[in-house]
N, CA, C and O atoms as a Maestro MAE file, in Angstrom:
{
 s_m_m2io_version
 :::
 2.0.0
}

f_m_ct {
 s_m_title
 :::
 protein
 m_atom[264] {
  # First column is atom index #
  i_m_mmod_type
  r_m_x_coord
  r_m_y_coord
  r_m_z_coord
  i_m_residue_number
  s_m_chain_name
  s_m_pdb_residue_name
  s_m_pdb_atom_name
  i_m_atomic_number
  :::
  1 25 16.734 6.797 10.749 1 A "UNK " " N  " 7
  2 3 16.051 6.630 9.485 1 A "UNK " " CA " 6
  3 2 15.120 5.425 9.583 1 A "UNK " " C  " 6
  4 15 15.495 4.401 10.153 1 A "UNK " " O  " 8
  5 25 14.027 5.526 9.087 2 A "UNK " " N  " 7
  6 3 13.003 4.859 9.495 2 A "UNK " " CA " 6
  7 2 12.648 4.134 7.791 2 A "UNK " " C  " 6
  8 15 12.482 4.754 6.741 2 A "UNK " " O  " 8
  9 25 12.607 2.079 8.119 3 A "UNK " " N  " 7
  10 3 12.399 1.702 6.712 3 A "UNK " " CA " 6
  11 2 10.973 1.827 6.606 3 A "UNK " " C  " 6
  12 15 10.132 1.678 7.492 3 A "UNK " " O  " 8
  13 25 10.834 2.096 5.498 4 A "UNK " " N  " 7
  14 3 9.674 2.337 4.585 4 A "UNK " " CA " 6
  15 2 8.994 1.042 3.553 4 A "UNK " " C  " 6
  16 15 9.595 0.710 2.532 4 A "UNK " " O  " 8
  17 25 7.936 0.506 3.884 5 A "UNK " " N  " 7
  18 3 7.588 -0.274 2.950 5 A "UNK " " CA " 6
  19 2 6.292 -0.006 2.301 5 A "UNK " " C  " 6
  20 15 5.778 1.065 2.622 5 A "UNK " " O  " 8
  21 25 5.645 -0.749 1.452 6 A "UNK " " N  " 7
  22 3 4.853 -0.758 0.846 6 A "UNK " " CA " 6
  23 2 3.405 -1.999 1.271 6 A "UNK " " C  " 6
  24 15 3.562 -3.164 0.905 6 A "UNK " " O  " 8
  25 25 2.382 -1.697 1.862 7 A "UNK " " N  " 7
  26 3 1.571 -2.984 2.211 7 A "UNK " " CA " 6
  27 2 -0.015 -2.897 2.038 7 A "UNK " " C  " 6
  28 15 -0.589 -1.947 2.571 7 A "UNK " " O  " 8
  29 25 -0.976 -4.130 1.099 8 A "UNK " " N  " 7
  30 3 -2.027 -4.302 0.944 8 A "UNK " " CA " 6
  31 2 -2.539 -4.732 1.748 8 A "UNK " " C  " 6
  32 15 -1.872 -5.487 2.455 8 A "UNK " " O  " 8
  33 25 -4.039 -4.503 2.121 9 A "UNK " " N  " 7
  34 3 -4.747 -5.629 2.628 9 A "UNK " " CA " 6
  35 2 -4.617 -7.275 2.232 9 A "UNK " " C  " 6
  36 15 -4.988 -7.714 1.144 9 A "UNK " " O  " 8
  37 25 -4.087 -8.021 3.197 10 A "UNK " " N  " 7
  38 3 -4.463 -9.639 2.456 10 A "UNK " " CA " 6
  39 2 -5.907 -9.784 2.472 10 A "UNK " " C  " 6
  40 15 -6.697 -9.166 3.187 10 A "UNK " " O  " 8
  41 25 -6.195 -10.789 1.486 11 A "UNK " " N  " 7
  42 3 -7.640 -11.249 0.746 11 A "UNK " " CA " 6
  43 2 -8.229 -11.170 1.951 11 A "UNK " " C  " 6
  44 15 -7.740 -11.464 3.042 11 A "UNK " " O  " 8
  45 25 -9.487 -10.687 1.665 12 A "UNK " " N  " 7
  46 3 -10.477 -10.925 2.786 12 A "UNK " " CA " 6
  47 2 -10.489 -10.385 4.133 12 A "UNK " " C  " 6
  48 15 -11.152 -10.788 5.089 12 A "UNK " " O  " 8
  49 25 -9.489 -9.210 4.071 13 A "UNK " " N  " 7
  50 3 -9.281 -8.783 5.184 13 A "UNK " " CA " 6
  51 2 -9.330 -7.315 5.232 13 A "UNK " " C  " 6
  52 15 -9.373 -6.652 4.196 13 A "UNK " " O  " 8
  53 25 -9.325 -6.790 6.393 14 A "UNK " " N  " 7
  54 3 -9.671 -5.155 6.415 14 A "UNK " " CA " 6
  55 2 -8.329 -5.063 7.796 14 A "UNK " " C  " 6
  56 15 -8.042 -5.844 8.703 14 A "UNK " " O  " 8
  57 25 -7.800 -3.799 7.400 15 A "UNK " " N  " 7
  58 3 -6.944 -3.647 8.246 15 A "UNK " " CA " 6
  59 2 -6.895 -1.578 8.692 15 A "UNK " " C  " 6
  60 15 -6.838 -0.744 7.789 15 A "UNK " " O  " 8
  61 25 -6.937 -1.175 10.269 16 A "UNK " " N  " 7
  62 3 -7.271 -0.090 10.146 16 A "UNK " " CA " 6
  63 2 -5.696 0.104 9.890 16 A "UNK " " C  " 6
  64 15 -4.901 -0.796 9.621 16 A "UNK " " O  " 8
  65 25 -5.302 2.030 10.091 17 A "UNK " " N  " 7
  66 3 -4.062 2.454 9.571 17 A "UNK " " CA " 6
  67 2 -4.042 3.444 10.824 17 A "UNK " " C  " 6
  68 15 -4.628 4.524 10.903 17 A "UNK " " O  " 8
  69 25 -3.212 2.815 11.814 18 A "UNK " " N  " 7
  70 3 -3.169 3.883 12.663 18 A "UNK " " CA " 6
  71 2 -2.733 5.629 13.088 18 A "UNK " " C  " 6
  72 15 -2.992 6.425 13.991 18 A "UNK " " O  " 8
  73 25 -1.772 5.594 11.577 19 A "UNK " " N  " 7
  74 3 -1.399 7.227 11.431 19 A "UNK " " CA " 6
  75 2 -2.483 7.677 10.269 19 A "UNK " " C  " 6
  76 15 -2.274 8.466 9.347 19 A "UNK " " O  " 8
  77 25 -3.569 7.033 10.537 20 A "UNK " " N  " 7
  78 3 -4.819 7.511 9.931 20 A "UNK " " CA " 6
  79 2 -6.100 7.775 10.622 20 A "UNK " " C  " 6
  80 15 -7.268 7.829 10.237 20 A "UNK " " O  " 8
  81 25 -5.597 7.903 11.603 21 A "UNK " " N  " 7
  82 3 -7.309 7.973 12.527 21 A "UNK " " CA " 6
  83 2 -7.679 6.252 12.373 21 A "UNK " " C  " 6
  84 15 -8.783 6.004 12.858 21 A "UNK " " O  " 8
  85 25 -7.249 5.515 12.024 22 A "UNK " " N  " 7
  86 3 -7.953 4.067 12.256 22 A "UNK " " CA " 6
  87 2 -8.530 3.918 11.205 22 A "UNK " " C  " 6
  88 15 -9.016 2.794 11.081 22 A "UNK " " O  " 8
  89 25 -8.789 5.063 9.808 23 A "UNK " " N  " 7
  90 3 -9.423 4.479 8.728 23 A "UNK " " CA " 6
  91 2 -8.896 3.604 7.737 23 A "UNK " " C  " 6
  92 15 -7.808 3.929 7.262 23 A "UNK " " O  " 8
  93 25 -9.495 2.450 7.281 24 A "UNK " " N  " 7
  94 3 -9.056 1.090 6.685 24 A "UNK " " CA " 6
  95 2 -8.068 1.014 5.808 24 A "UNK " " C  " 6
  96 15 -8.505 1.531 4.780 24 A "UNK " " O  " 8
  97 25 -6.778 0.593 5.607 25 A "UNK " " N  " 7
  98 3 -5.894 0.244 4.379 25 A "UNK " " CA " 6
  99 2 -6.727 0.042 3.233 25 A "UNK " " C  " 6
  100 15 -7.500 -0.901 3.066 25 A "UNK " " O  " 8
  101 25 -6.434 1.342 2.178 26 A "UNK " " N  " 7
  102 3 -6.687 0.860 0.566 26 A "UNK " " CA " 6
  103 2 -6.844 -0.229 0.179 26 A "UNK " " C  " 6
  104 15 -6.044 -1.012 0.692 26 A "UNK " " O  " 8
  105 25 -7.587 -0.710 -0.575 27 A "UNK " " N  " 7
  106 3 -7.203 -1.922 -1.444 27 A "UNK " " CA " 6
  107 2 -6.089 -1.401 -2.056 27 A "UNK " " C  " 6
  108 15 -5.200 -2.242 -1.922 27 A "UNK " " O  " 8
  109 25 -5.713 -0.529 -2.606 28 A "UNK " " N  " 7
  110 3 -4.610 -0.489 -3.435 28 A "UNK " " CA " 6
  111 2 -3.353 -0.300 -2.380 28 A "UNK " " C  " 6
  112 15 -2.428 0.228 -2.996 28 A "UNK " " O  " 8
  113 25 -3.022 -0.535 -1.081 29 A "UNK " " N  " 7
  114 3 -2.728 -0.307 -0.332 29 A "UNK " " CA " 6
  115 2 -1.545 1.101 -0.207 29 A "UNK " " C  " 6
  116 15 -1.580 2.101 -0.924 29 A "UNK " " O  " 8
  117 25 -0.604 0.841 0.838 30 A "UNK " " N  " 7
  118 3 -0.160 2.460 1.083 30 A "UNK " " CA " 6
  119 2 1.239 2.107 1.703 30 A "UNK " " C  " 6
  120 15 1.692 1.069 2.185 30 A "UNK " " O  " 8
  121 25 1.656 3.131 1.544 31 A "UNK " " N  " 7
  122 3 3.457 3.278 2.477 31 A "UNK " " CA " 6
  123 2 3.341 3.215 3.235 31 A "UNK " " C  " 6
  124 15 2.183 3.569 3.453 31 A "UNK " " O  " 8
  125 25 4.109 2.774 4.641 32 A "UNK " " N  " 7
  126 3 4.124 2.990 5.430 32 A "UNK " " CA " 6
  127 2 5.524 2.849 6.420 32 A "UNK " " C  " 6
  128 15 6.449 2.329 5.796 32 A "UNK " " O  " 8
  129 25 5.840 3.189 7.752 33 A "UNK " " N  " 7
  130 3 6.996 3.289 7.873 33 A "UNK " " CA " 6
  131 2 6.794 2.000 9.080 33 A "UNK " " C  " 6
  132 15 5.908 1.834 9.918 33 A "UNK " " O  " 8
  133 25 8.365 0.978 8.663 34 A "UNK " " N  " 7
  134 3 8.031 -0.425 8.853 34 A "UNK " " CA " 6
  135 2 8.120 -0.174 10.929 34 A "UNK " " C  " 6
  136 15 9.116 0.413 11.351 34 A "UNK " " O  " 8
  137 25 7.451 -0.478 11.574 35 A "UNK " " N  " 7
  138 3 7.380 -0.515 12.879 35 A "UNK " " CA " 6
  139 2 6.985 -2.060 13.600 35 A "UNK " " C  " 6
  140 15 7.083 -3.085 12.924 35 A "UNK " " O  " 8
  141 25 6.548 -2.095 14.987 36 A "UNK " " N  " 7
  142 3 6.200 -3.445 15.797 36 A "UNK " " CA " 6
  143 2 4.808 -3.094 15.393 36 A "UNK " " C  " 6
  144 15 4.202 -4.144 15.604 36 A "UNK " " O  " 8
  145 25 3.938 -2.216 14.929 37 A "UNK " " N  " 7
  146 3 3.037 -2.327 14.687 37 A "UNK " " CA " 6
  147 2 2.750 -3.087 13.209 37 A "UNK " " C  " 6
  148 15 2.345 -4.249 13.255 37 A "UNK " " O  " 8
  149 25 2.950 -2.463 11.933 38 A "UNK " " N  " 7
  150 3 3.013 -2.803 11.210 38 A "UNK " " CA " 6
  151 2 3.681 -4.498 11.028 38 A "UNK " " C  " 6
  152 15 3.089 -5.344 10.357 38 A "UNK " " O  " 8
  153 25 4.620 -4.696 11.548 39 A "UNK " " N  " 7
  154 3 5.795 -5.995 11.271 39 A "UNK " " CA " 6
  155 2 4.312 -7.040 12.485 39 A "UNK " " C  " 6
  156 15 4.208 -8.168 12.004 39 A "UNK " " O  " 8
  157 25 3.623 -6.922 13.374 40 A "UNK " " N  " 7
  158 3 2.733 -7.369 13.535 40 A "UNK " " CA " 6
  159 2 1.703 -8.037 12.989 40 A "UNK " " C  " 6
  160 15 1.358 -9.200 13.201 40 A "UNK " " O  " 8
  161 25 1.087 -6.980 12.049 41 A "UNK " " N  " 7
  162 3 0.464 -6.928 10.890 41 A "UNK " " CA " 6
  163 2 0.386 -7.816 9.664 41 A "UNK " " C  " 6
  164 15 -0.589 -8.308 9.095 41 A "UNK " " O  " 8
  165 25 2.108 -7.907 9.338 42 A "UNK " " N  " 7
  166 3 2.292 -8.752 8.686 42 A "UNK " " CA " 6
  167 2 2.350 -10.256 9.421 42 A "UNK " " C  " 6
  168 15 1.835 -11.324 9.088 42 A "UNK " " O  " 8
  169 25 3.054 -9.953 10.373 43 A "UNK " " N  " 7
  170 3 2.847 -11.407 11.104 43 A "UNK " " CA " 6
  171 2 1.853 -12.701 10.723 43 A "UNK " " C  " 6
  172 15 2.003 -13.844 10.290 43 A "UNK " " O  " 8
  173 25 0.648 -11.758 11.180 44 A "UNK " " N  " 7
  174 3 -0.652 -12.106 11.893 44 A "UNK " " CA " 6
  175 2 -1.112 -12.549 10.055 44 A "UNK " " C  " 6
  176 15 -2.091 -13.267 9.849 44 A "UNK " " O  " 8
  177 25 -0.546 -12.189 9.278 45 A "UNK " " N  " 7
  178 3 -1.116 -12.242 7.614 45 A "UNK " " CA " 6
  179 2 -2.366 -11.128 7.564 45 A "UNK " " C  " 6
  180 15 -3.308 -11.236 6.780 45 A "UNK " " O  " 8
  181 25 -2.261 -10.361 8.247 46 A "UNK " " N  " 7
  182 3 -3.394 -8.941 8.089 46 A "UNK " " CA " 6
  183 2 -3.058 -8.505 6.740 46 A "UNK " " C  " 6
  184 15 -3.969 -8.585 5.917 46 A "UNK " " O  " 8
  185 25 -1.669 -7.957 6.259 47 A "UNK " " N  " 7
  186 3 -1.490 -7.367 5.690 47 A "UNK " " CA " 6
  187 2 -0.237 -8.016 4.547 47 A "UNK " " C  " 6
  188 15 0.665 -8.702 5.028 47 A "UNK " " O  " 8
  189 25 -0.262 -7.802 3.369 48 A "UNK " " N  " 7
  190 3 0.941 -8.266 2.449 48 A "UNK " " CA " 6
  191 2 1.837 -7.192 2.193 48 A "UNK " " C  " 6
  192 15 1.407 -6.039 2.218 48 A "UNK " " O  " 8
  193 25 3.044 -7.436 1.946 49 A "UNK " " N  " 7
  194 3 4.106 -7.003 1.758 49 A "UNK " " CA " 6
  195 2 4.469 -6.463 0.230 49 A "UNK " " C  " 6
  196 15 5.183 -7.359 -0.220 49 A "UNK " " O  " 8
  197 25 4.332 -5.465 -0.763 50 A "UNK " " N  " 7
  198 3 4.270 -5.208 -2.268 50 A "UNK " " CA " 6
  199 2 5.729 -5.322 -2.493 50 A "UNK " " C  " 6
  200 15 6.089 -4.191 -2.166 50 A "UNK " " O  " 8
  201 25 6.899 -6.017 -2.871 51 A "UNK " " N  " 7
  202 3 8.035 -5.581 -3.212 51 A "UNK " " CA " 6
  203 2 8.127 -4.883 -3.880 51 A "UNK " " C  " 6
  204 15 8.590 -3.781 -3.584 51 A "UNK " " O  " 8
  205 25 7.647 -5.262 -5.351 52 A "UNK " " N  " 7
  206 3 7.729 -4.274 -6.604 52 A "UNK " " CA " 6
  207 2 6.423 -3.781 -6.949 52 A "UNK " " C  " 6
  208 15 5.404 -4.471 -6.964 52 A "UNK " " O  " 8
  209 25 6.516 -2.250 -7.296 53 A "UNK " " N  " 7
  210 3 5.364 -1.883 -7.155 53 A "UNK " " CA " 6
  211 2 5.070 -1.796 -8.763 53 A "UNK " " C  " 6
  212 15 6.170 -1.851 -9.315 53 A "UNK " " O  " 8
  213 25 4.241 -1.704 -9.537 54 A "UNK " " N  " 7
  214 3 3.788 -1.703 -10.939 54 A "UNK " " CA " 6
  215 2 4.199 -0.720 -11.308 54 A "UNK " " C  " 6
  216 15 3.856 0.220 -10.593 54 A "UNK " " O  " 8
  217 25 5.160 -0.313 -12.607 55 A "UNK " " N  " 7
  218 3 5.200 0.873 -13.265 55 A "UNK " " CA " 6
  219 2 3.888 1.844 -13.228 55 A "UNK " " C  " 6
  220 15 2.934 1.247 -12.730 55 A "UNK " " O  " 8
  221 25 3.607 3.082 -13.592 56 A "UNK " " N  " 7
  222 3 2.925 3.754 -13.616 56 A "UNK " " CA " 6
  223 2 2.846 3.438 -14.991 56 A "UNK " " C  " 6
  224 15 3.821 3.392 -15.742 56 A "UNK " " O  " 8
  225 25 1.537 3.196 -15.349 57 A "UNK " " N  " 7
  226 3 1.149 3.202 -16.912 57 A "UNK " " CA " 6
  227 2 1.016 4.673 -17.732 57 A "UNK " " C  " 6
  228 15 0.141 5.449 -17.347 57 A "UNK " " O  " 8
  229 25 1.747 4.996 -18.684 58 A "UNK " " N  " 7
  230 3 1.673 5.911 -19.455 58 A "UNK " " CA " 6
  231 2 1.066 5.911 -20.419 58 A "UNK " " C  " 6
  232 15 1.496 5.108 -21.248 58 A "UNK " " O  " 8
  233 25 -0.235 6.767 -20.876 59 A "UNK " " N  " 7
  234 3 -0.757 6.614 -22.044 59 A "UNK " " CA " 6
  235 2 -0.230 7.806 -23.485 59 A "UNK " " C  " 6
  236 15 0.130 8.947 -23.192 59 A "UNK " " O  " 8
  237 25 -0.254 7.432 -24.676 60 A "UNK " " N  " 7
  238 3 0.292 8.418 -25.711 60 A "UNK " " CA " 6
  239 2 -1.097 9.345 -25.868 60 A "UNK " " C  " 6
  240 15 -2.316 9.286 -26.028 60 A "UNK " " O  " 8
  241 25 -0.061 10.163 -25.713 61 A "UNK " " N  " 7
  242 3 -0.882 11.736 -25.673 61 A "UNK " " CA " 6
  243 2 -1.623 11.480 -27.037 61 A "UNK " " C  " 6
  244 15 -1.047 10.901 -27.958 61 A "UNK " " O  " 8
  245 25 -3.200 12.029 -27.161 62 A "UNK " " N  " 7
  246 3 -3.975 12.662 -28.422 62 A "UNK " " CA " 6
  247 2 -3.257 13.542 -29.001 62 A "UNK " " C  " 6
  248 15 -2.698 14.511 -28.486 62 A "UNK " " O  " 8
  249 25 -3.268 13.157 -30.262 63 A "UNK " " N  " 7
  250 3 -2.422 14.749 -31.213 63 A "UNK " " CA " 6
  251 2 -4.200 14.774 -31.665 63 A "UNK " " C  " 6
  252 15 -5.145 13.992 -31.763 63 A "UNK " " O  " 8
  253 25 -3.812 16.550 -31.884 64 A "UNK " " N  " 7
  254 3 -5.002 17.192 -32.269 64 A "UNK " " CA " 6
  255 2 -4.924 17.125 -33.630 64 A "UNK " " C  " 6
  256 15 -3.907 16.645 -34.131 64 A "UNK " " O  " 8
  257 25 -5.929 17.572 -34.406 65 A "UNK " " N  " 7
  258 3 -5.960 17.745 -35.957 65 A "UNK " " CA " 6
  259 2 -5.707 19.223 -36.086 65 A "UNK " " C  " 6
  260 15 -5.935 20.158 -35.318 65 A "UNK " " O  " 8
  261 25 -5.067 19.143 -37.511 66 A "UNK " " N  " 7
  262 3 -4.336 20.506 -37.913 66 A "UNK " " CA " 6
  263 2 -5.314 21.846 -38.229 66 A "UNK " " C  " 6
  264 15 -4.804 22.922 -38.543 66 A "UNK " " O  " 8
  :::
 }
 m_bond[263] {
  # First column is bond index #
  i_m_from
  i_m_to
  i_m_order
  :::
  1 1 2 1
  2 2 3 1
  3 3 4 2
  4 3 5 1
  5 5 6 1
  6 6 7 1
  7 7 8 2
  8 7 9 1
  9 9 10 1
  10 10 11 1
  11 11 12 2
  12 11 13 1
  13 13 14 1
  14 14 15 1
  15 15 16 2
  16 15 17 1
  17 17 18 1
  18 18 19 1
  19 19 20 2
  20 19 21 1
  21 21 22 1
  22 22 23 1
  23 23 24 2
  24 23 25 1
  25 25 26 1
  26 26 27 1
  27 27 28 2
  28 27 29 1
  29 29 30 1
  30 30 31 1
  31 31 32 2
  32 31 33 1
  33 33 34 1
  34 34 35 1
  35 35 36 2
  36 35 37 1
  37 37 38 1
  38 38 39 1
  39 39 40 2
  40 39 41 1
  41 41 42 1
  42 42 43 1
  43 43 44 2
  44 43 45 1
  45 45 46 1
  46 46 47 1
  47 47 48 2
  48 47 49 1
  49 49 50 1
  50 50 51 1
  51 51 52 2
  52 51 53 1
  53 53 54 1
  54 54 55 1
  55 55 56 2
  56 55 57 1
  57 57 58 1
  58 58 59 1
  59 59 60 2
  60 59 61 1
  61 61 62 1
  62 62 63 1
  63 63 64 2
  64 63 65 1
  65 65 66 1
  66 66 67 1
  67 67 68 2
  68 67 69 1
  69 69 70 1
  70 70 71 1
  71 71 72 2
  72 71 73 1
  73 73 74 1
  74 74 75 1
  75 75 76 2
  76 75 77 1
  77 77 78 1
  78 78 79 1
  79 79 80 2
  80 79 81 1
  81 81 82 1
  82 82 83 1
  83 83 84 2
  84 83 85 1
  85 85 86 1
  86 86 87 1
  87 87 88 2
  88 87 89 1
  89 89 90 1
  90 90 91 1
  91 91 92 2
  92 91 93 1
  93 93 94 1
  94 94 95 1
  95 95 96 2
  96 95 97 1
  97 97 98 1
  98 98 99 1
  99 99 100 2
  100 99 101 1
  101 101 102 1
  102 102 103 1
  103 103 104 2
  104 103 105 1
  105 105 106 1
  106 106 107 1
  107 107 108 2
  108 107 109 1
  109 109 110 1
  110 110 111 1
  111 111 112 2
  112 111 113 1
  113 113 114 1
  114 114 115 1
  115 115 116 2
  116 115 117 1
  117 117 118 1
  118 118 119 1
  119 119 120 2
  120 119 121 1
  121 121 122 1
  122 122 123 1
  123 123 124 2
  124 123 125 1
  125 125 126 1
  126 126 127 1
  127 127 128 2
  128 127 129 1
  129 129 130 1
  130 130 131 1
  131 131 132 2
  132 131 133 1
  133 133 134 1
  134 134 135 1
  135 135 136 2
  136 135 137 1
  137 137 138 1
  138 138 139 1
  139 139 140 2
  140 139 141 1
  141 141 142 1
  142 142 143 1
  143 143 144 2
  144 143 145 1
  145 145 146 1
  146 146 147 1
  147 147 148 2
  148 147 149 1
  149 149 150 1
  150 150 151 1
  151 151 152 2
  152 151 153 1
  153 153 154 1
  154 154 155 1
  155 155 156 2
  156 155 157 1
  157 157 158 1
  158 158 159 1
  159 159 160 2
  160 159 161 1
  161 161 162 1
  162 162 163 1
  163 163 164 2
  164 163 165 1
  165 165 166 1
  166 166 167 1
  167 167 168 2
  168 167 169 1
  169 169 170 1
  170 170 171 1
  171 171 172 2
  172 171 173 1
  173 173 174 1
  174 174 175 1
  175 175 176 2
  176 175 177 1
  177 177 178 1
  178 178 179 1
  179 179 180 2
  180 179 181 1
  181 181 182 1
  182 182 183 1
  183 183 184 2
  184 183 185 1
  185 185 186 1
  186 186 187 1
  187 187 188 2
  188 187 189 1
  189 189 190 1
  190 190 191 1
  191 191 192 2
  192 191 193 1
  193 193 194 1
  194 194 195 1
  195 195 196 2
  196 195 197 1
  197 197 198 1
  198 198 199 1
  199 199 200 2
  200 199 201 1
  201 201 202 1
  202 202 203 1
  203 203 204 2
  204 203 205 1
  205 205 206 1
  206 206 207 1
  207 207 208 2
  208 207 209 1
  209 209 210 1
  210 210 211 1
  211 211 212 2
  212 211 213 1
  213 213 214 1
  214 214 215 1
  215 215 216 2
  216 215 217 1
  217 217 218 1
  218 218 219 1
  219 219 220 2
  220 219 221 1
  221 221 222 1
  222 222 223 1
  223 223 224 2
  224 223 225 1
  225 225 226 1
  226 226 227 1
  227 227 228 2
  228 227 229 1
  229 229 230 1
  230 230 231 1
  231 231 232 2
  232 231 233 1
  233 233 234 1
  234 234 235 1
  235 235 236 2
  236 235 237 1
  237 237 238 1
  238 238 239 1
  239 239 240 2
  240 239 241 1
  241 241 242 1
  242 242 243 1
  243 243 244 2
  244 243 245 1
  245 245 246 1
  246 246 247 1
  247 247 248 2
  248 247 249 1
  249 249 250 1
  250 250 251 1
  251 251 252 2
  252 251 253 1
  253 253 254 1
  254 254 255 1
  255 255 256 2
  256 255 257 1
  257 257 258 1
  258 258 259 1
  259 259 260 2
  260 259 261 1
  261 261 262 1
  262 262 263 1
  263 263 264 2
  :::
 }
}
């Protein structure tokens, strides 16, 4: 079983995603499954670590008129 974390780009930085073809980490960044690559990553401060991720914001549904 493979841990799973959650990781942004740190400020000012661009980081590729290698089970992506090499295209760049989101700003909003992405899952990923924690490896020597990734744990590198963080090392180096490429990348931050999200513990808690933000609720999903729910908005109240429009009621229609009668």
């Amino acid at each position: 079983m493979q841990t799973l974390i959650h990781v942004m780009p740190a400020p000012g930085r661009d980081c590729p995603v290698p089970e992506d073809g090499g295209r760049l980490l989101p700003a909003a960044g992405r899952t990923v499954a924690l490896n020597a690559w990734w744990q590198r990553r963080l090392n180096d401060g490429d990348v931050v670590r999200v513990e808690d991720l933000p609720a999903a914001e729910t908005k109240p549904g429009k009621g229609g008129k009668a």
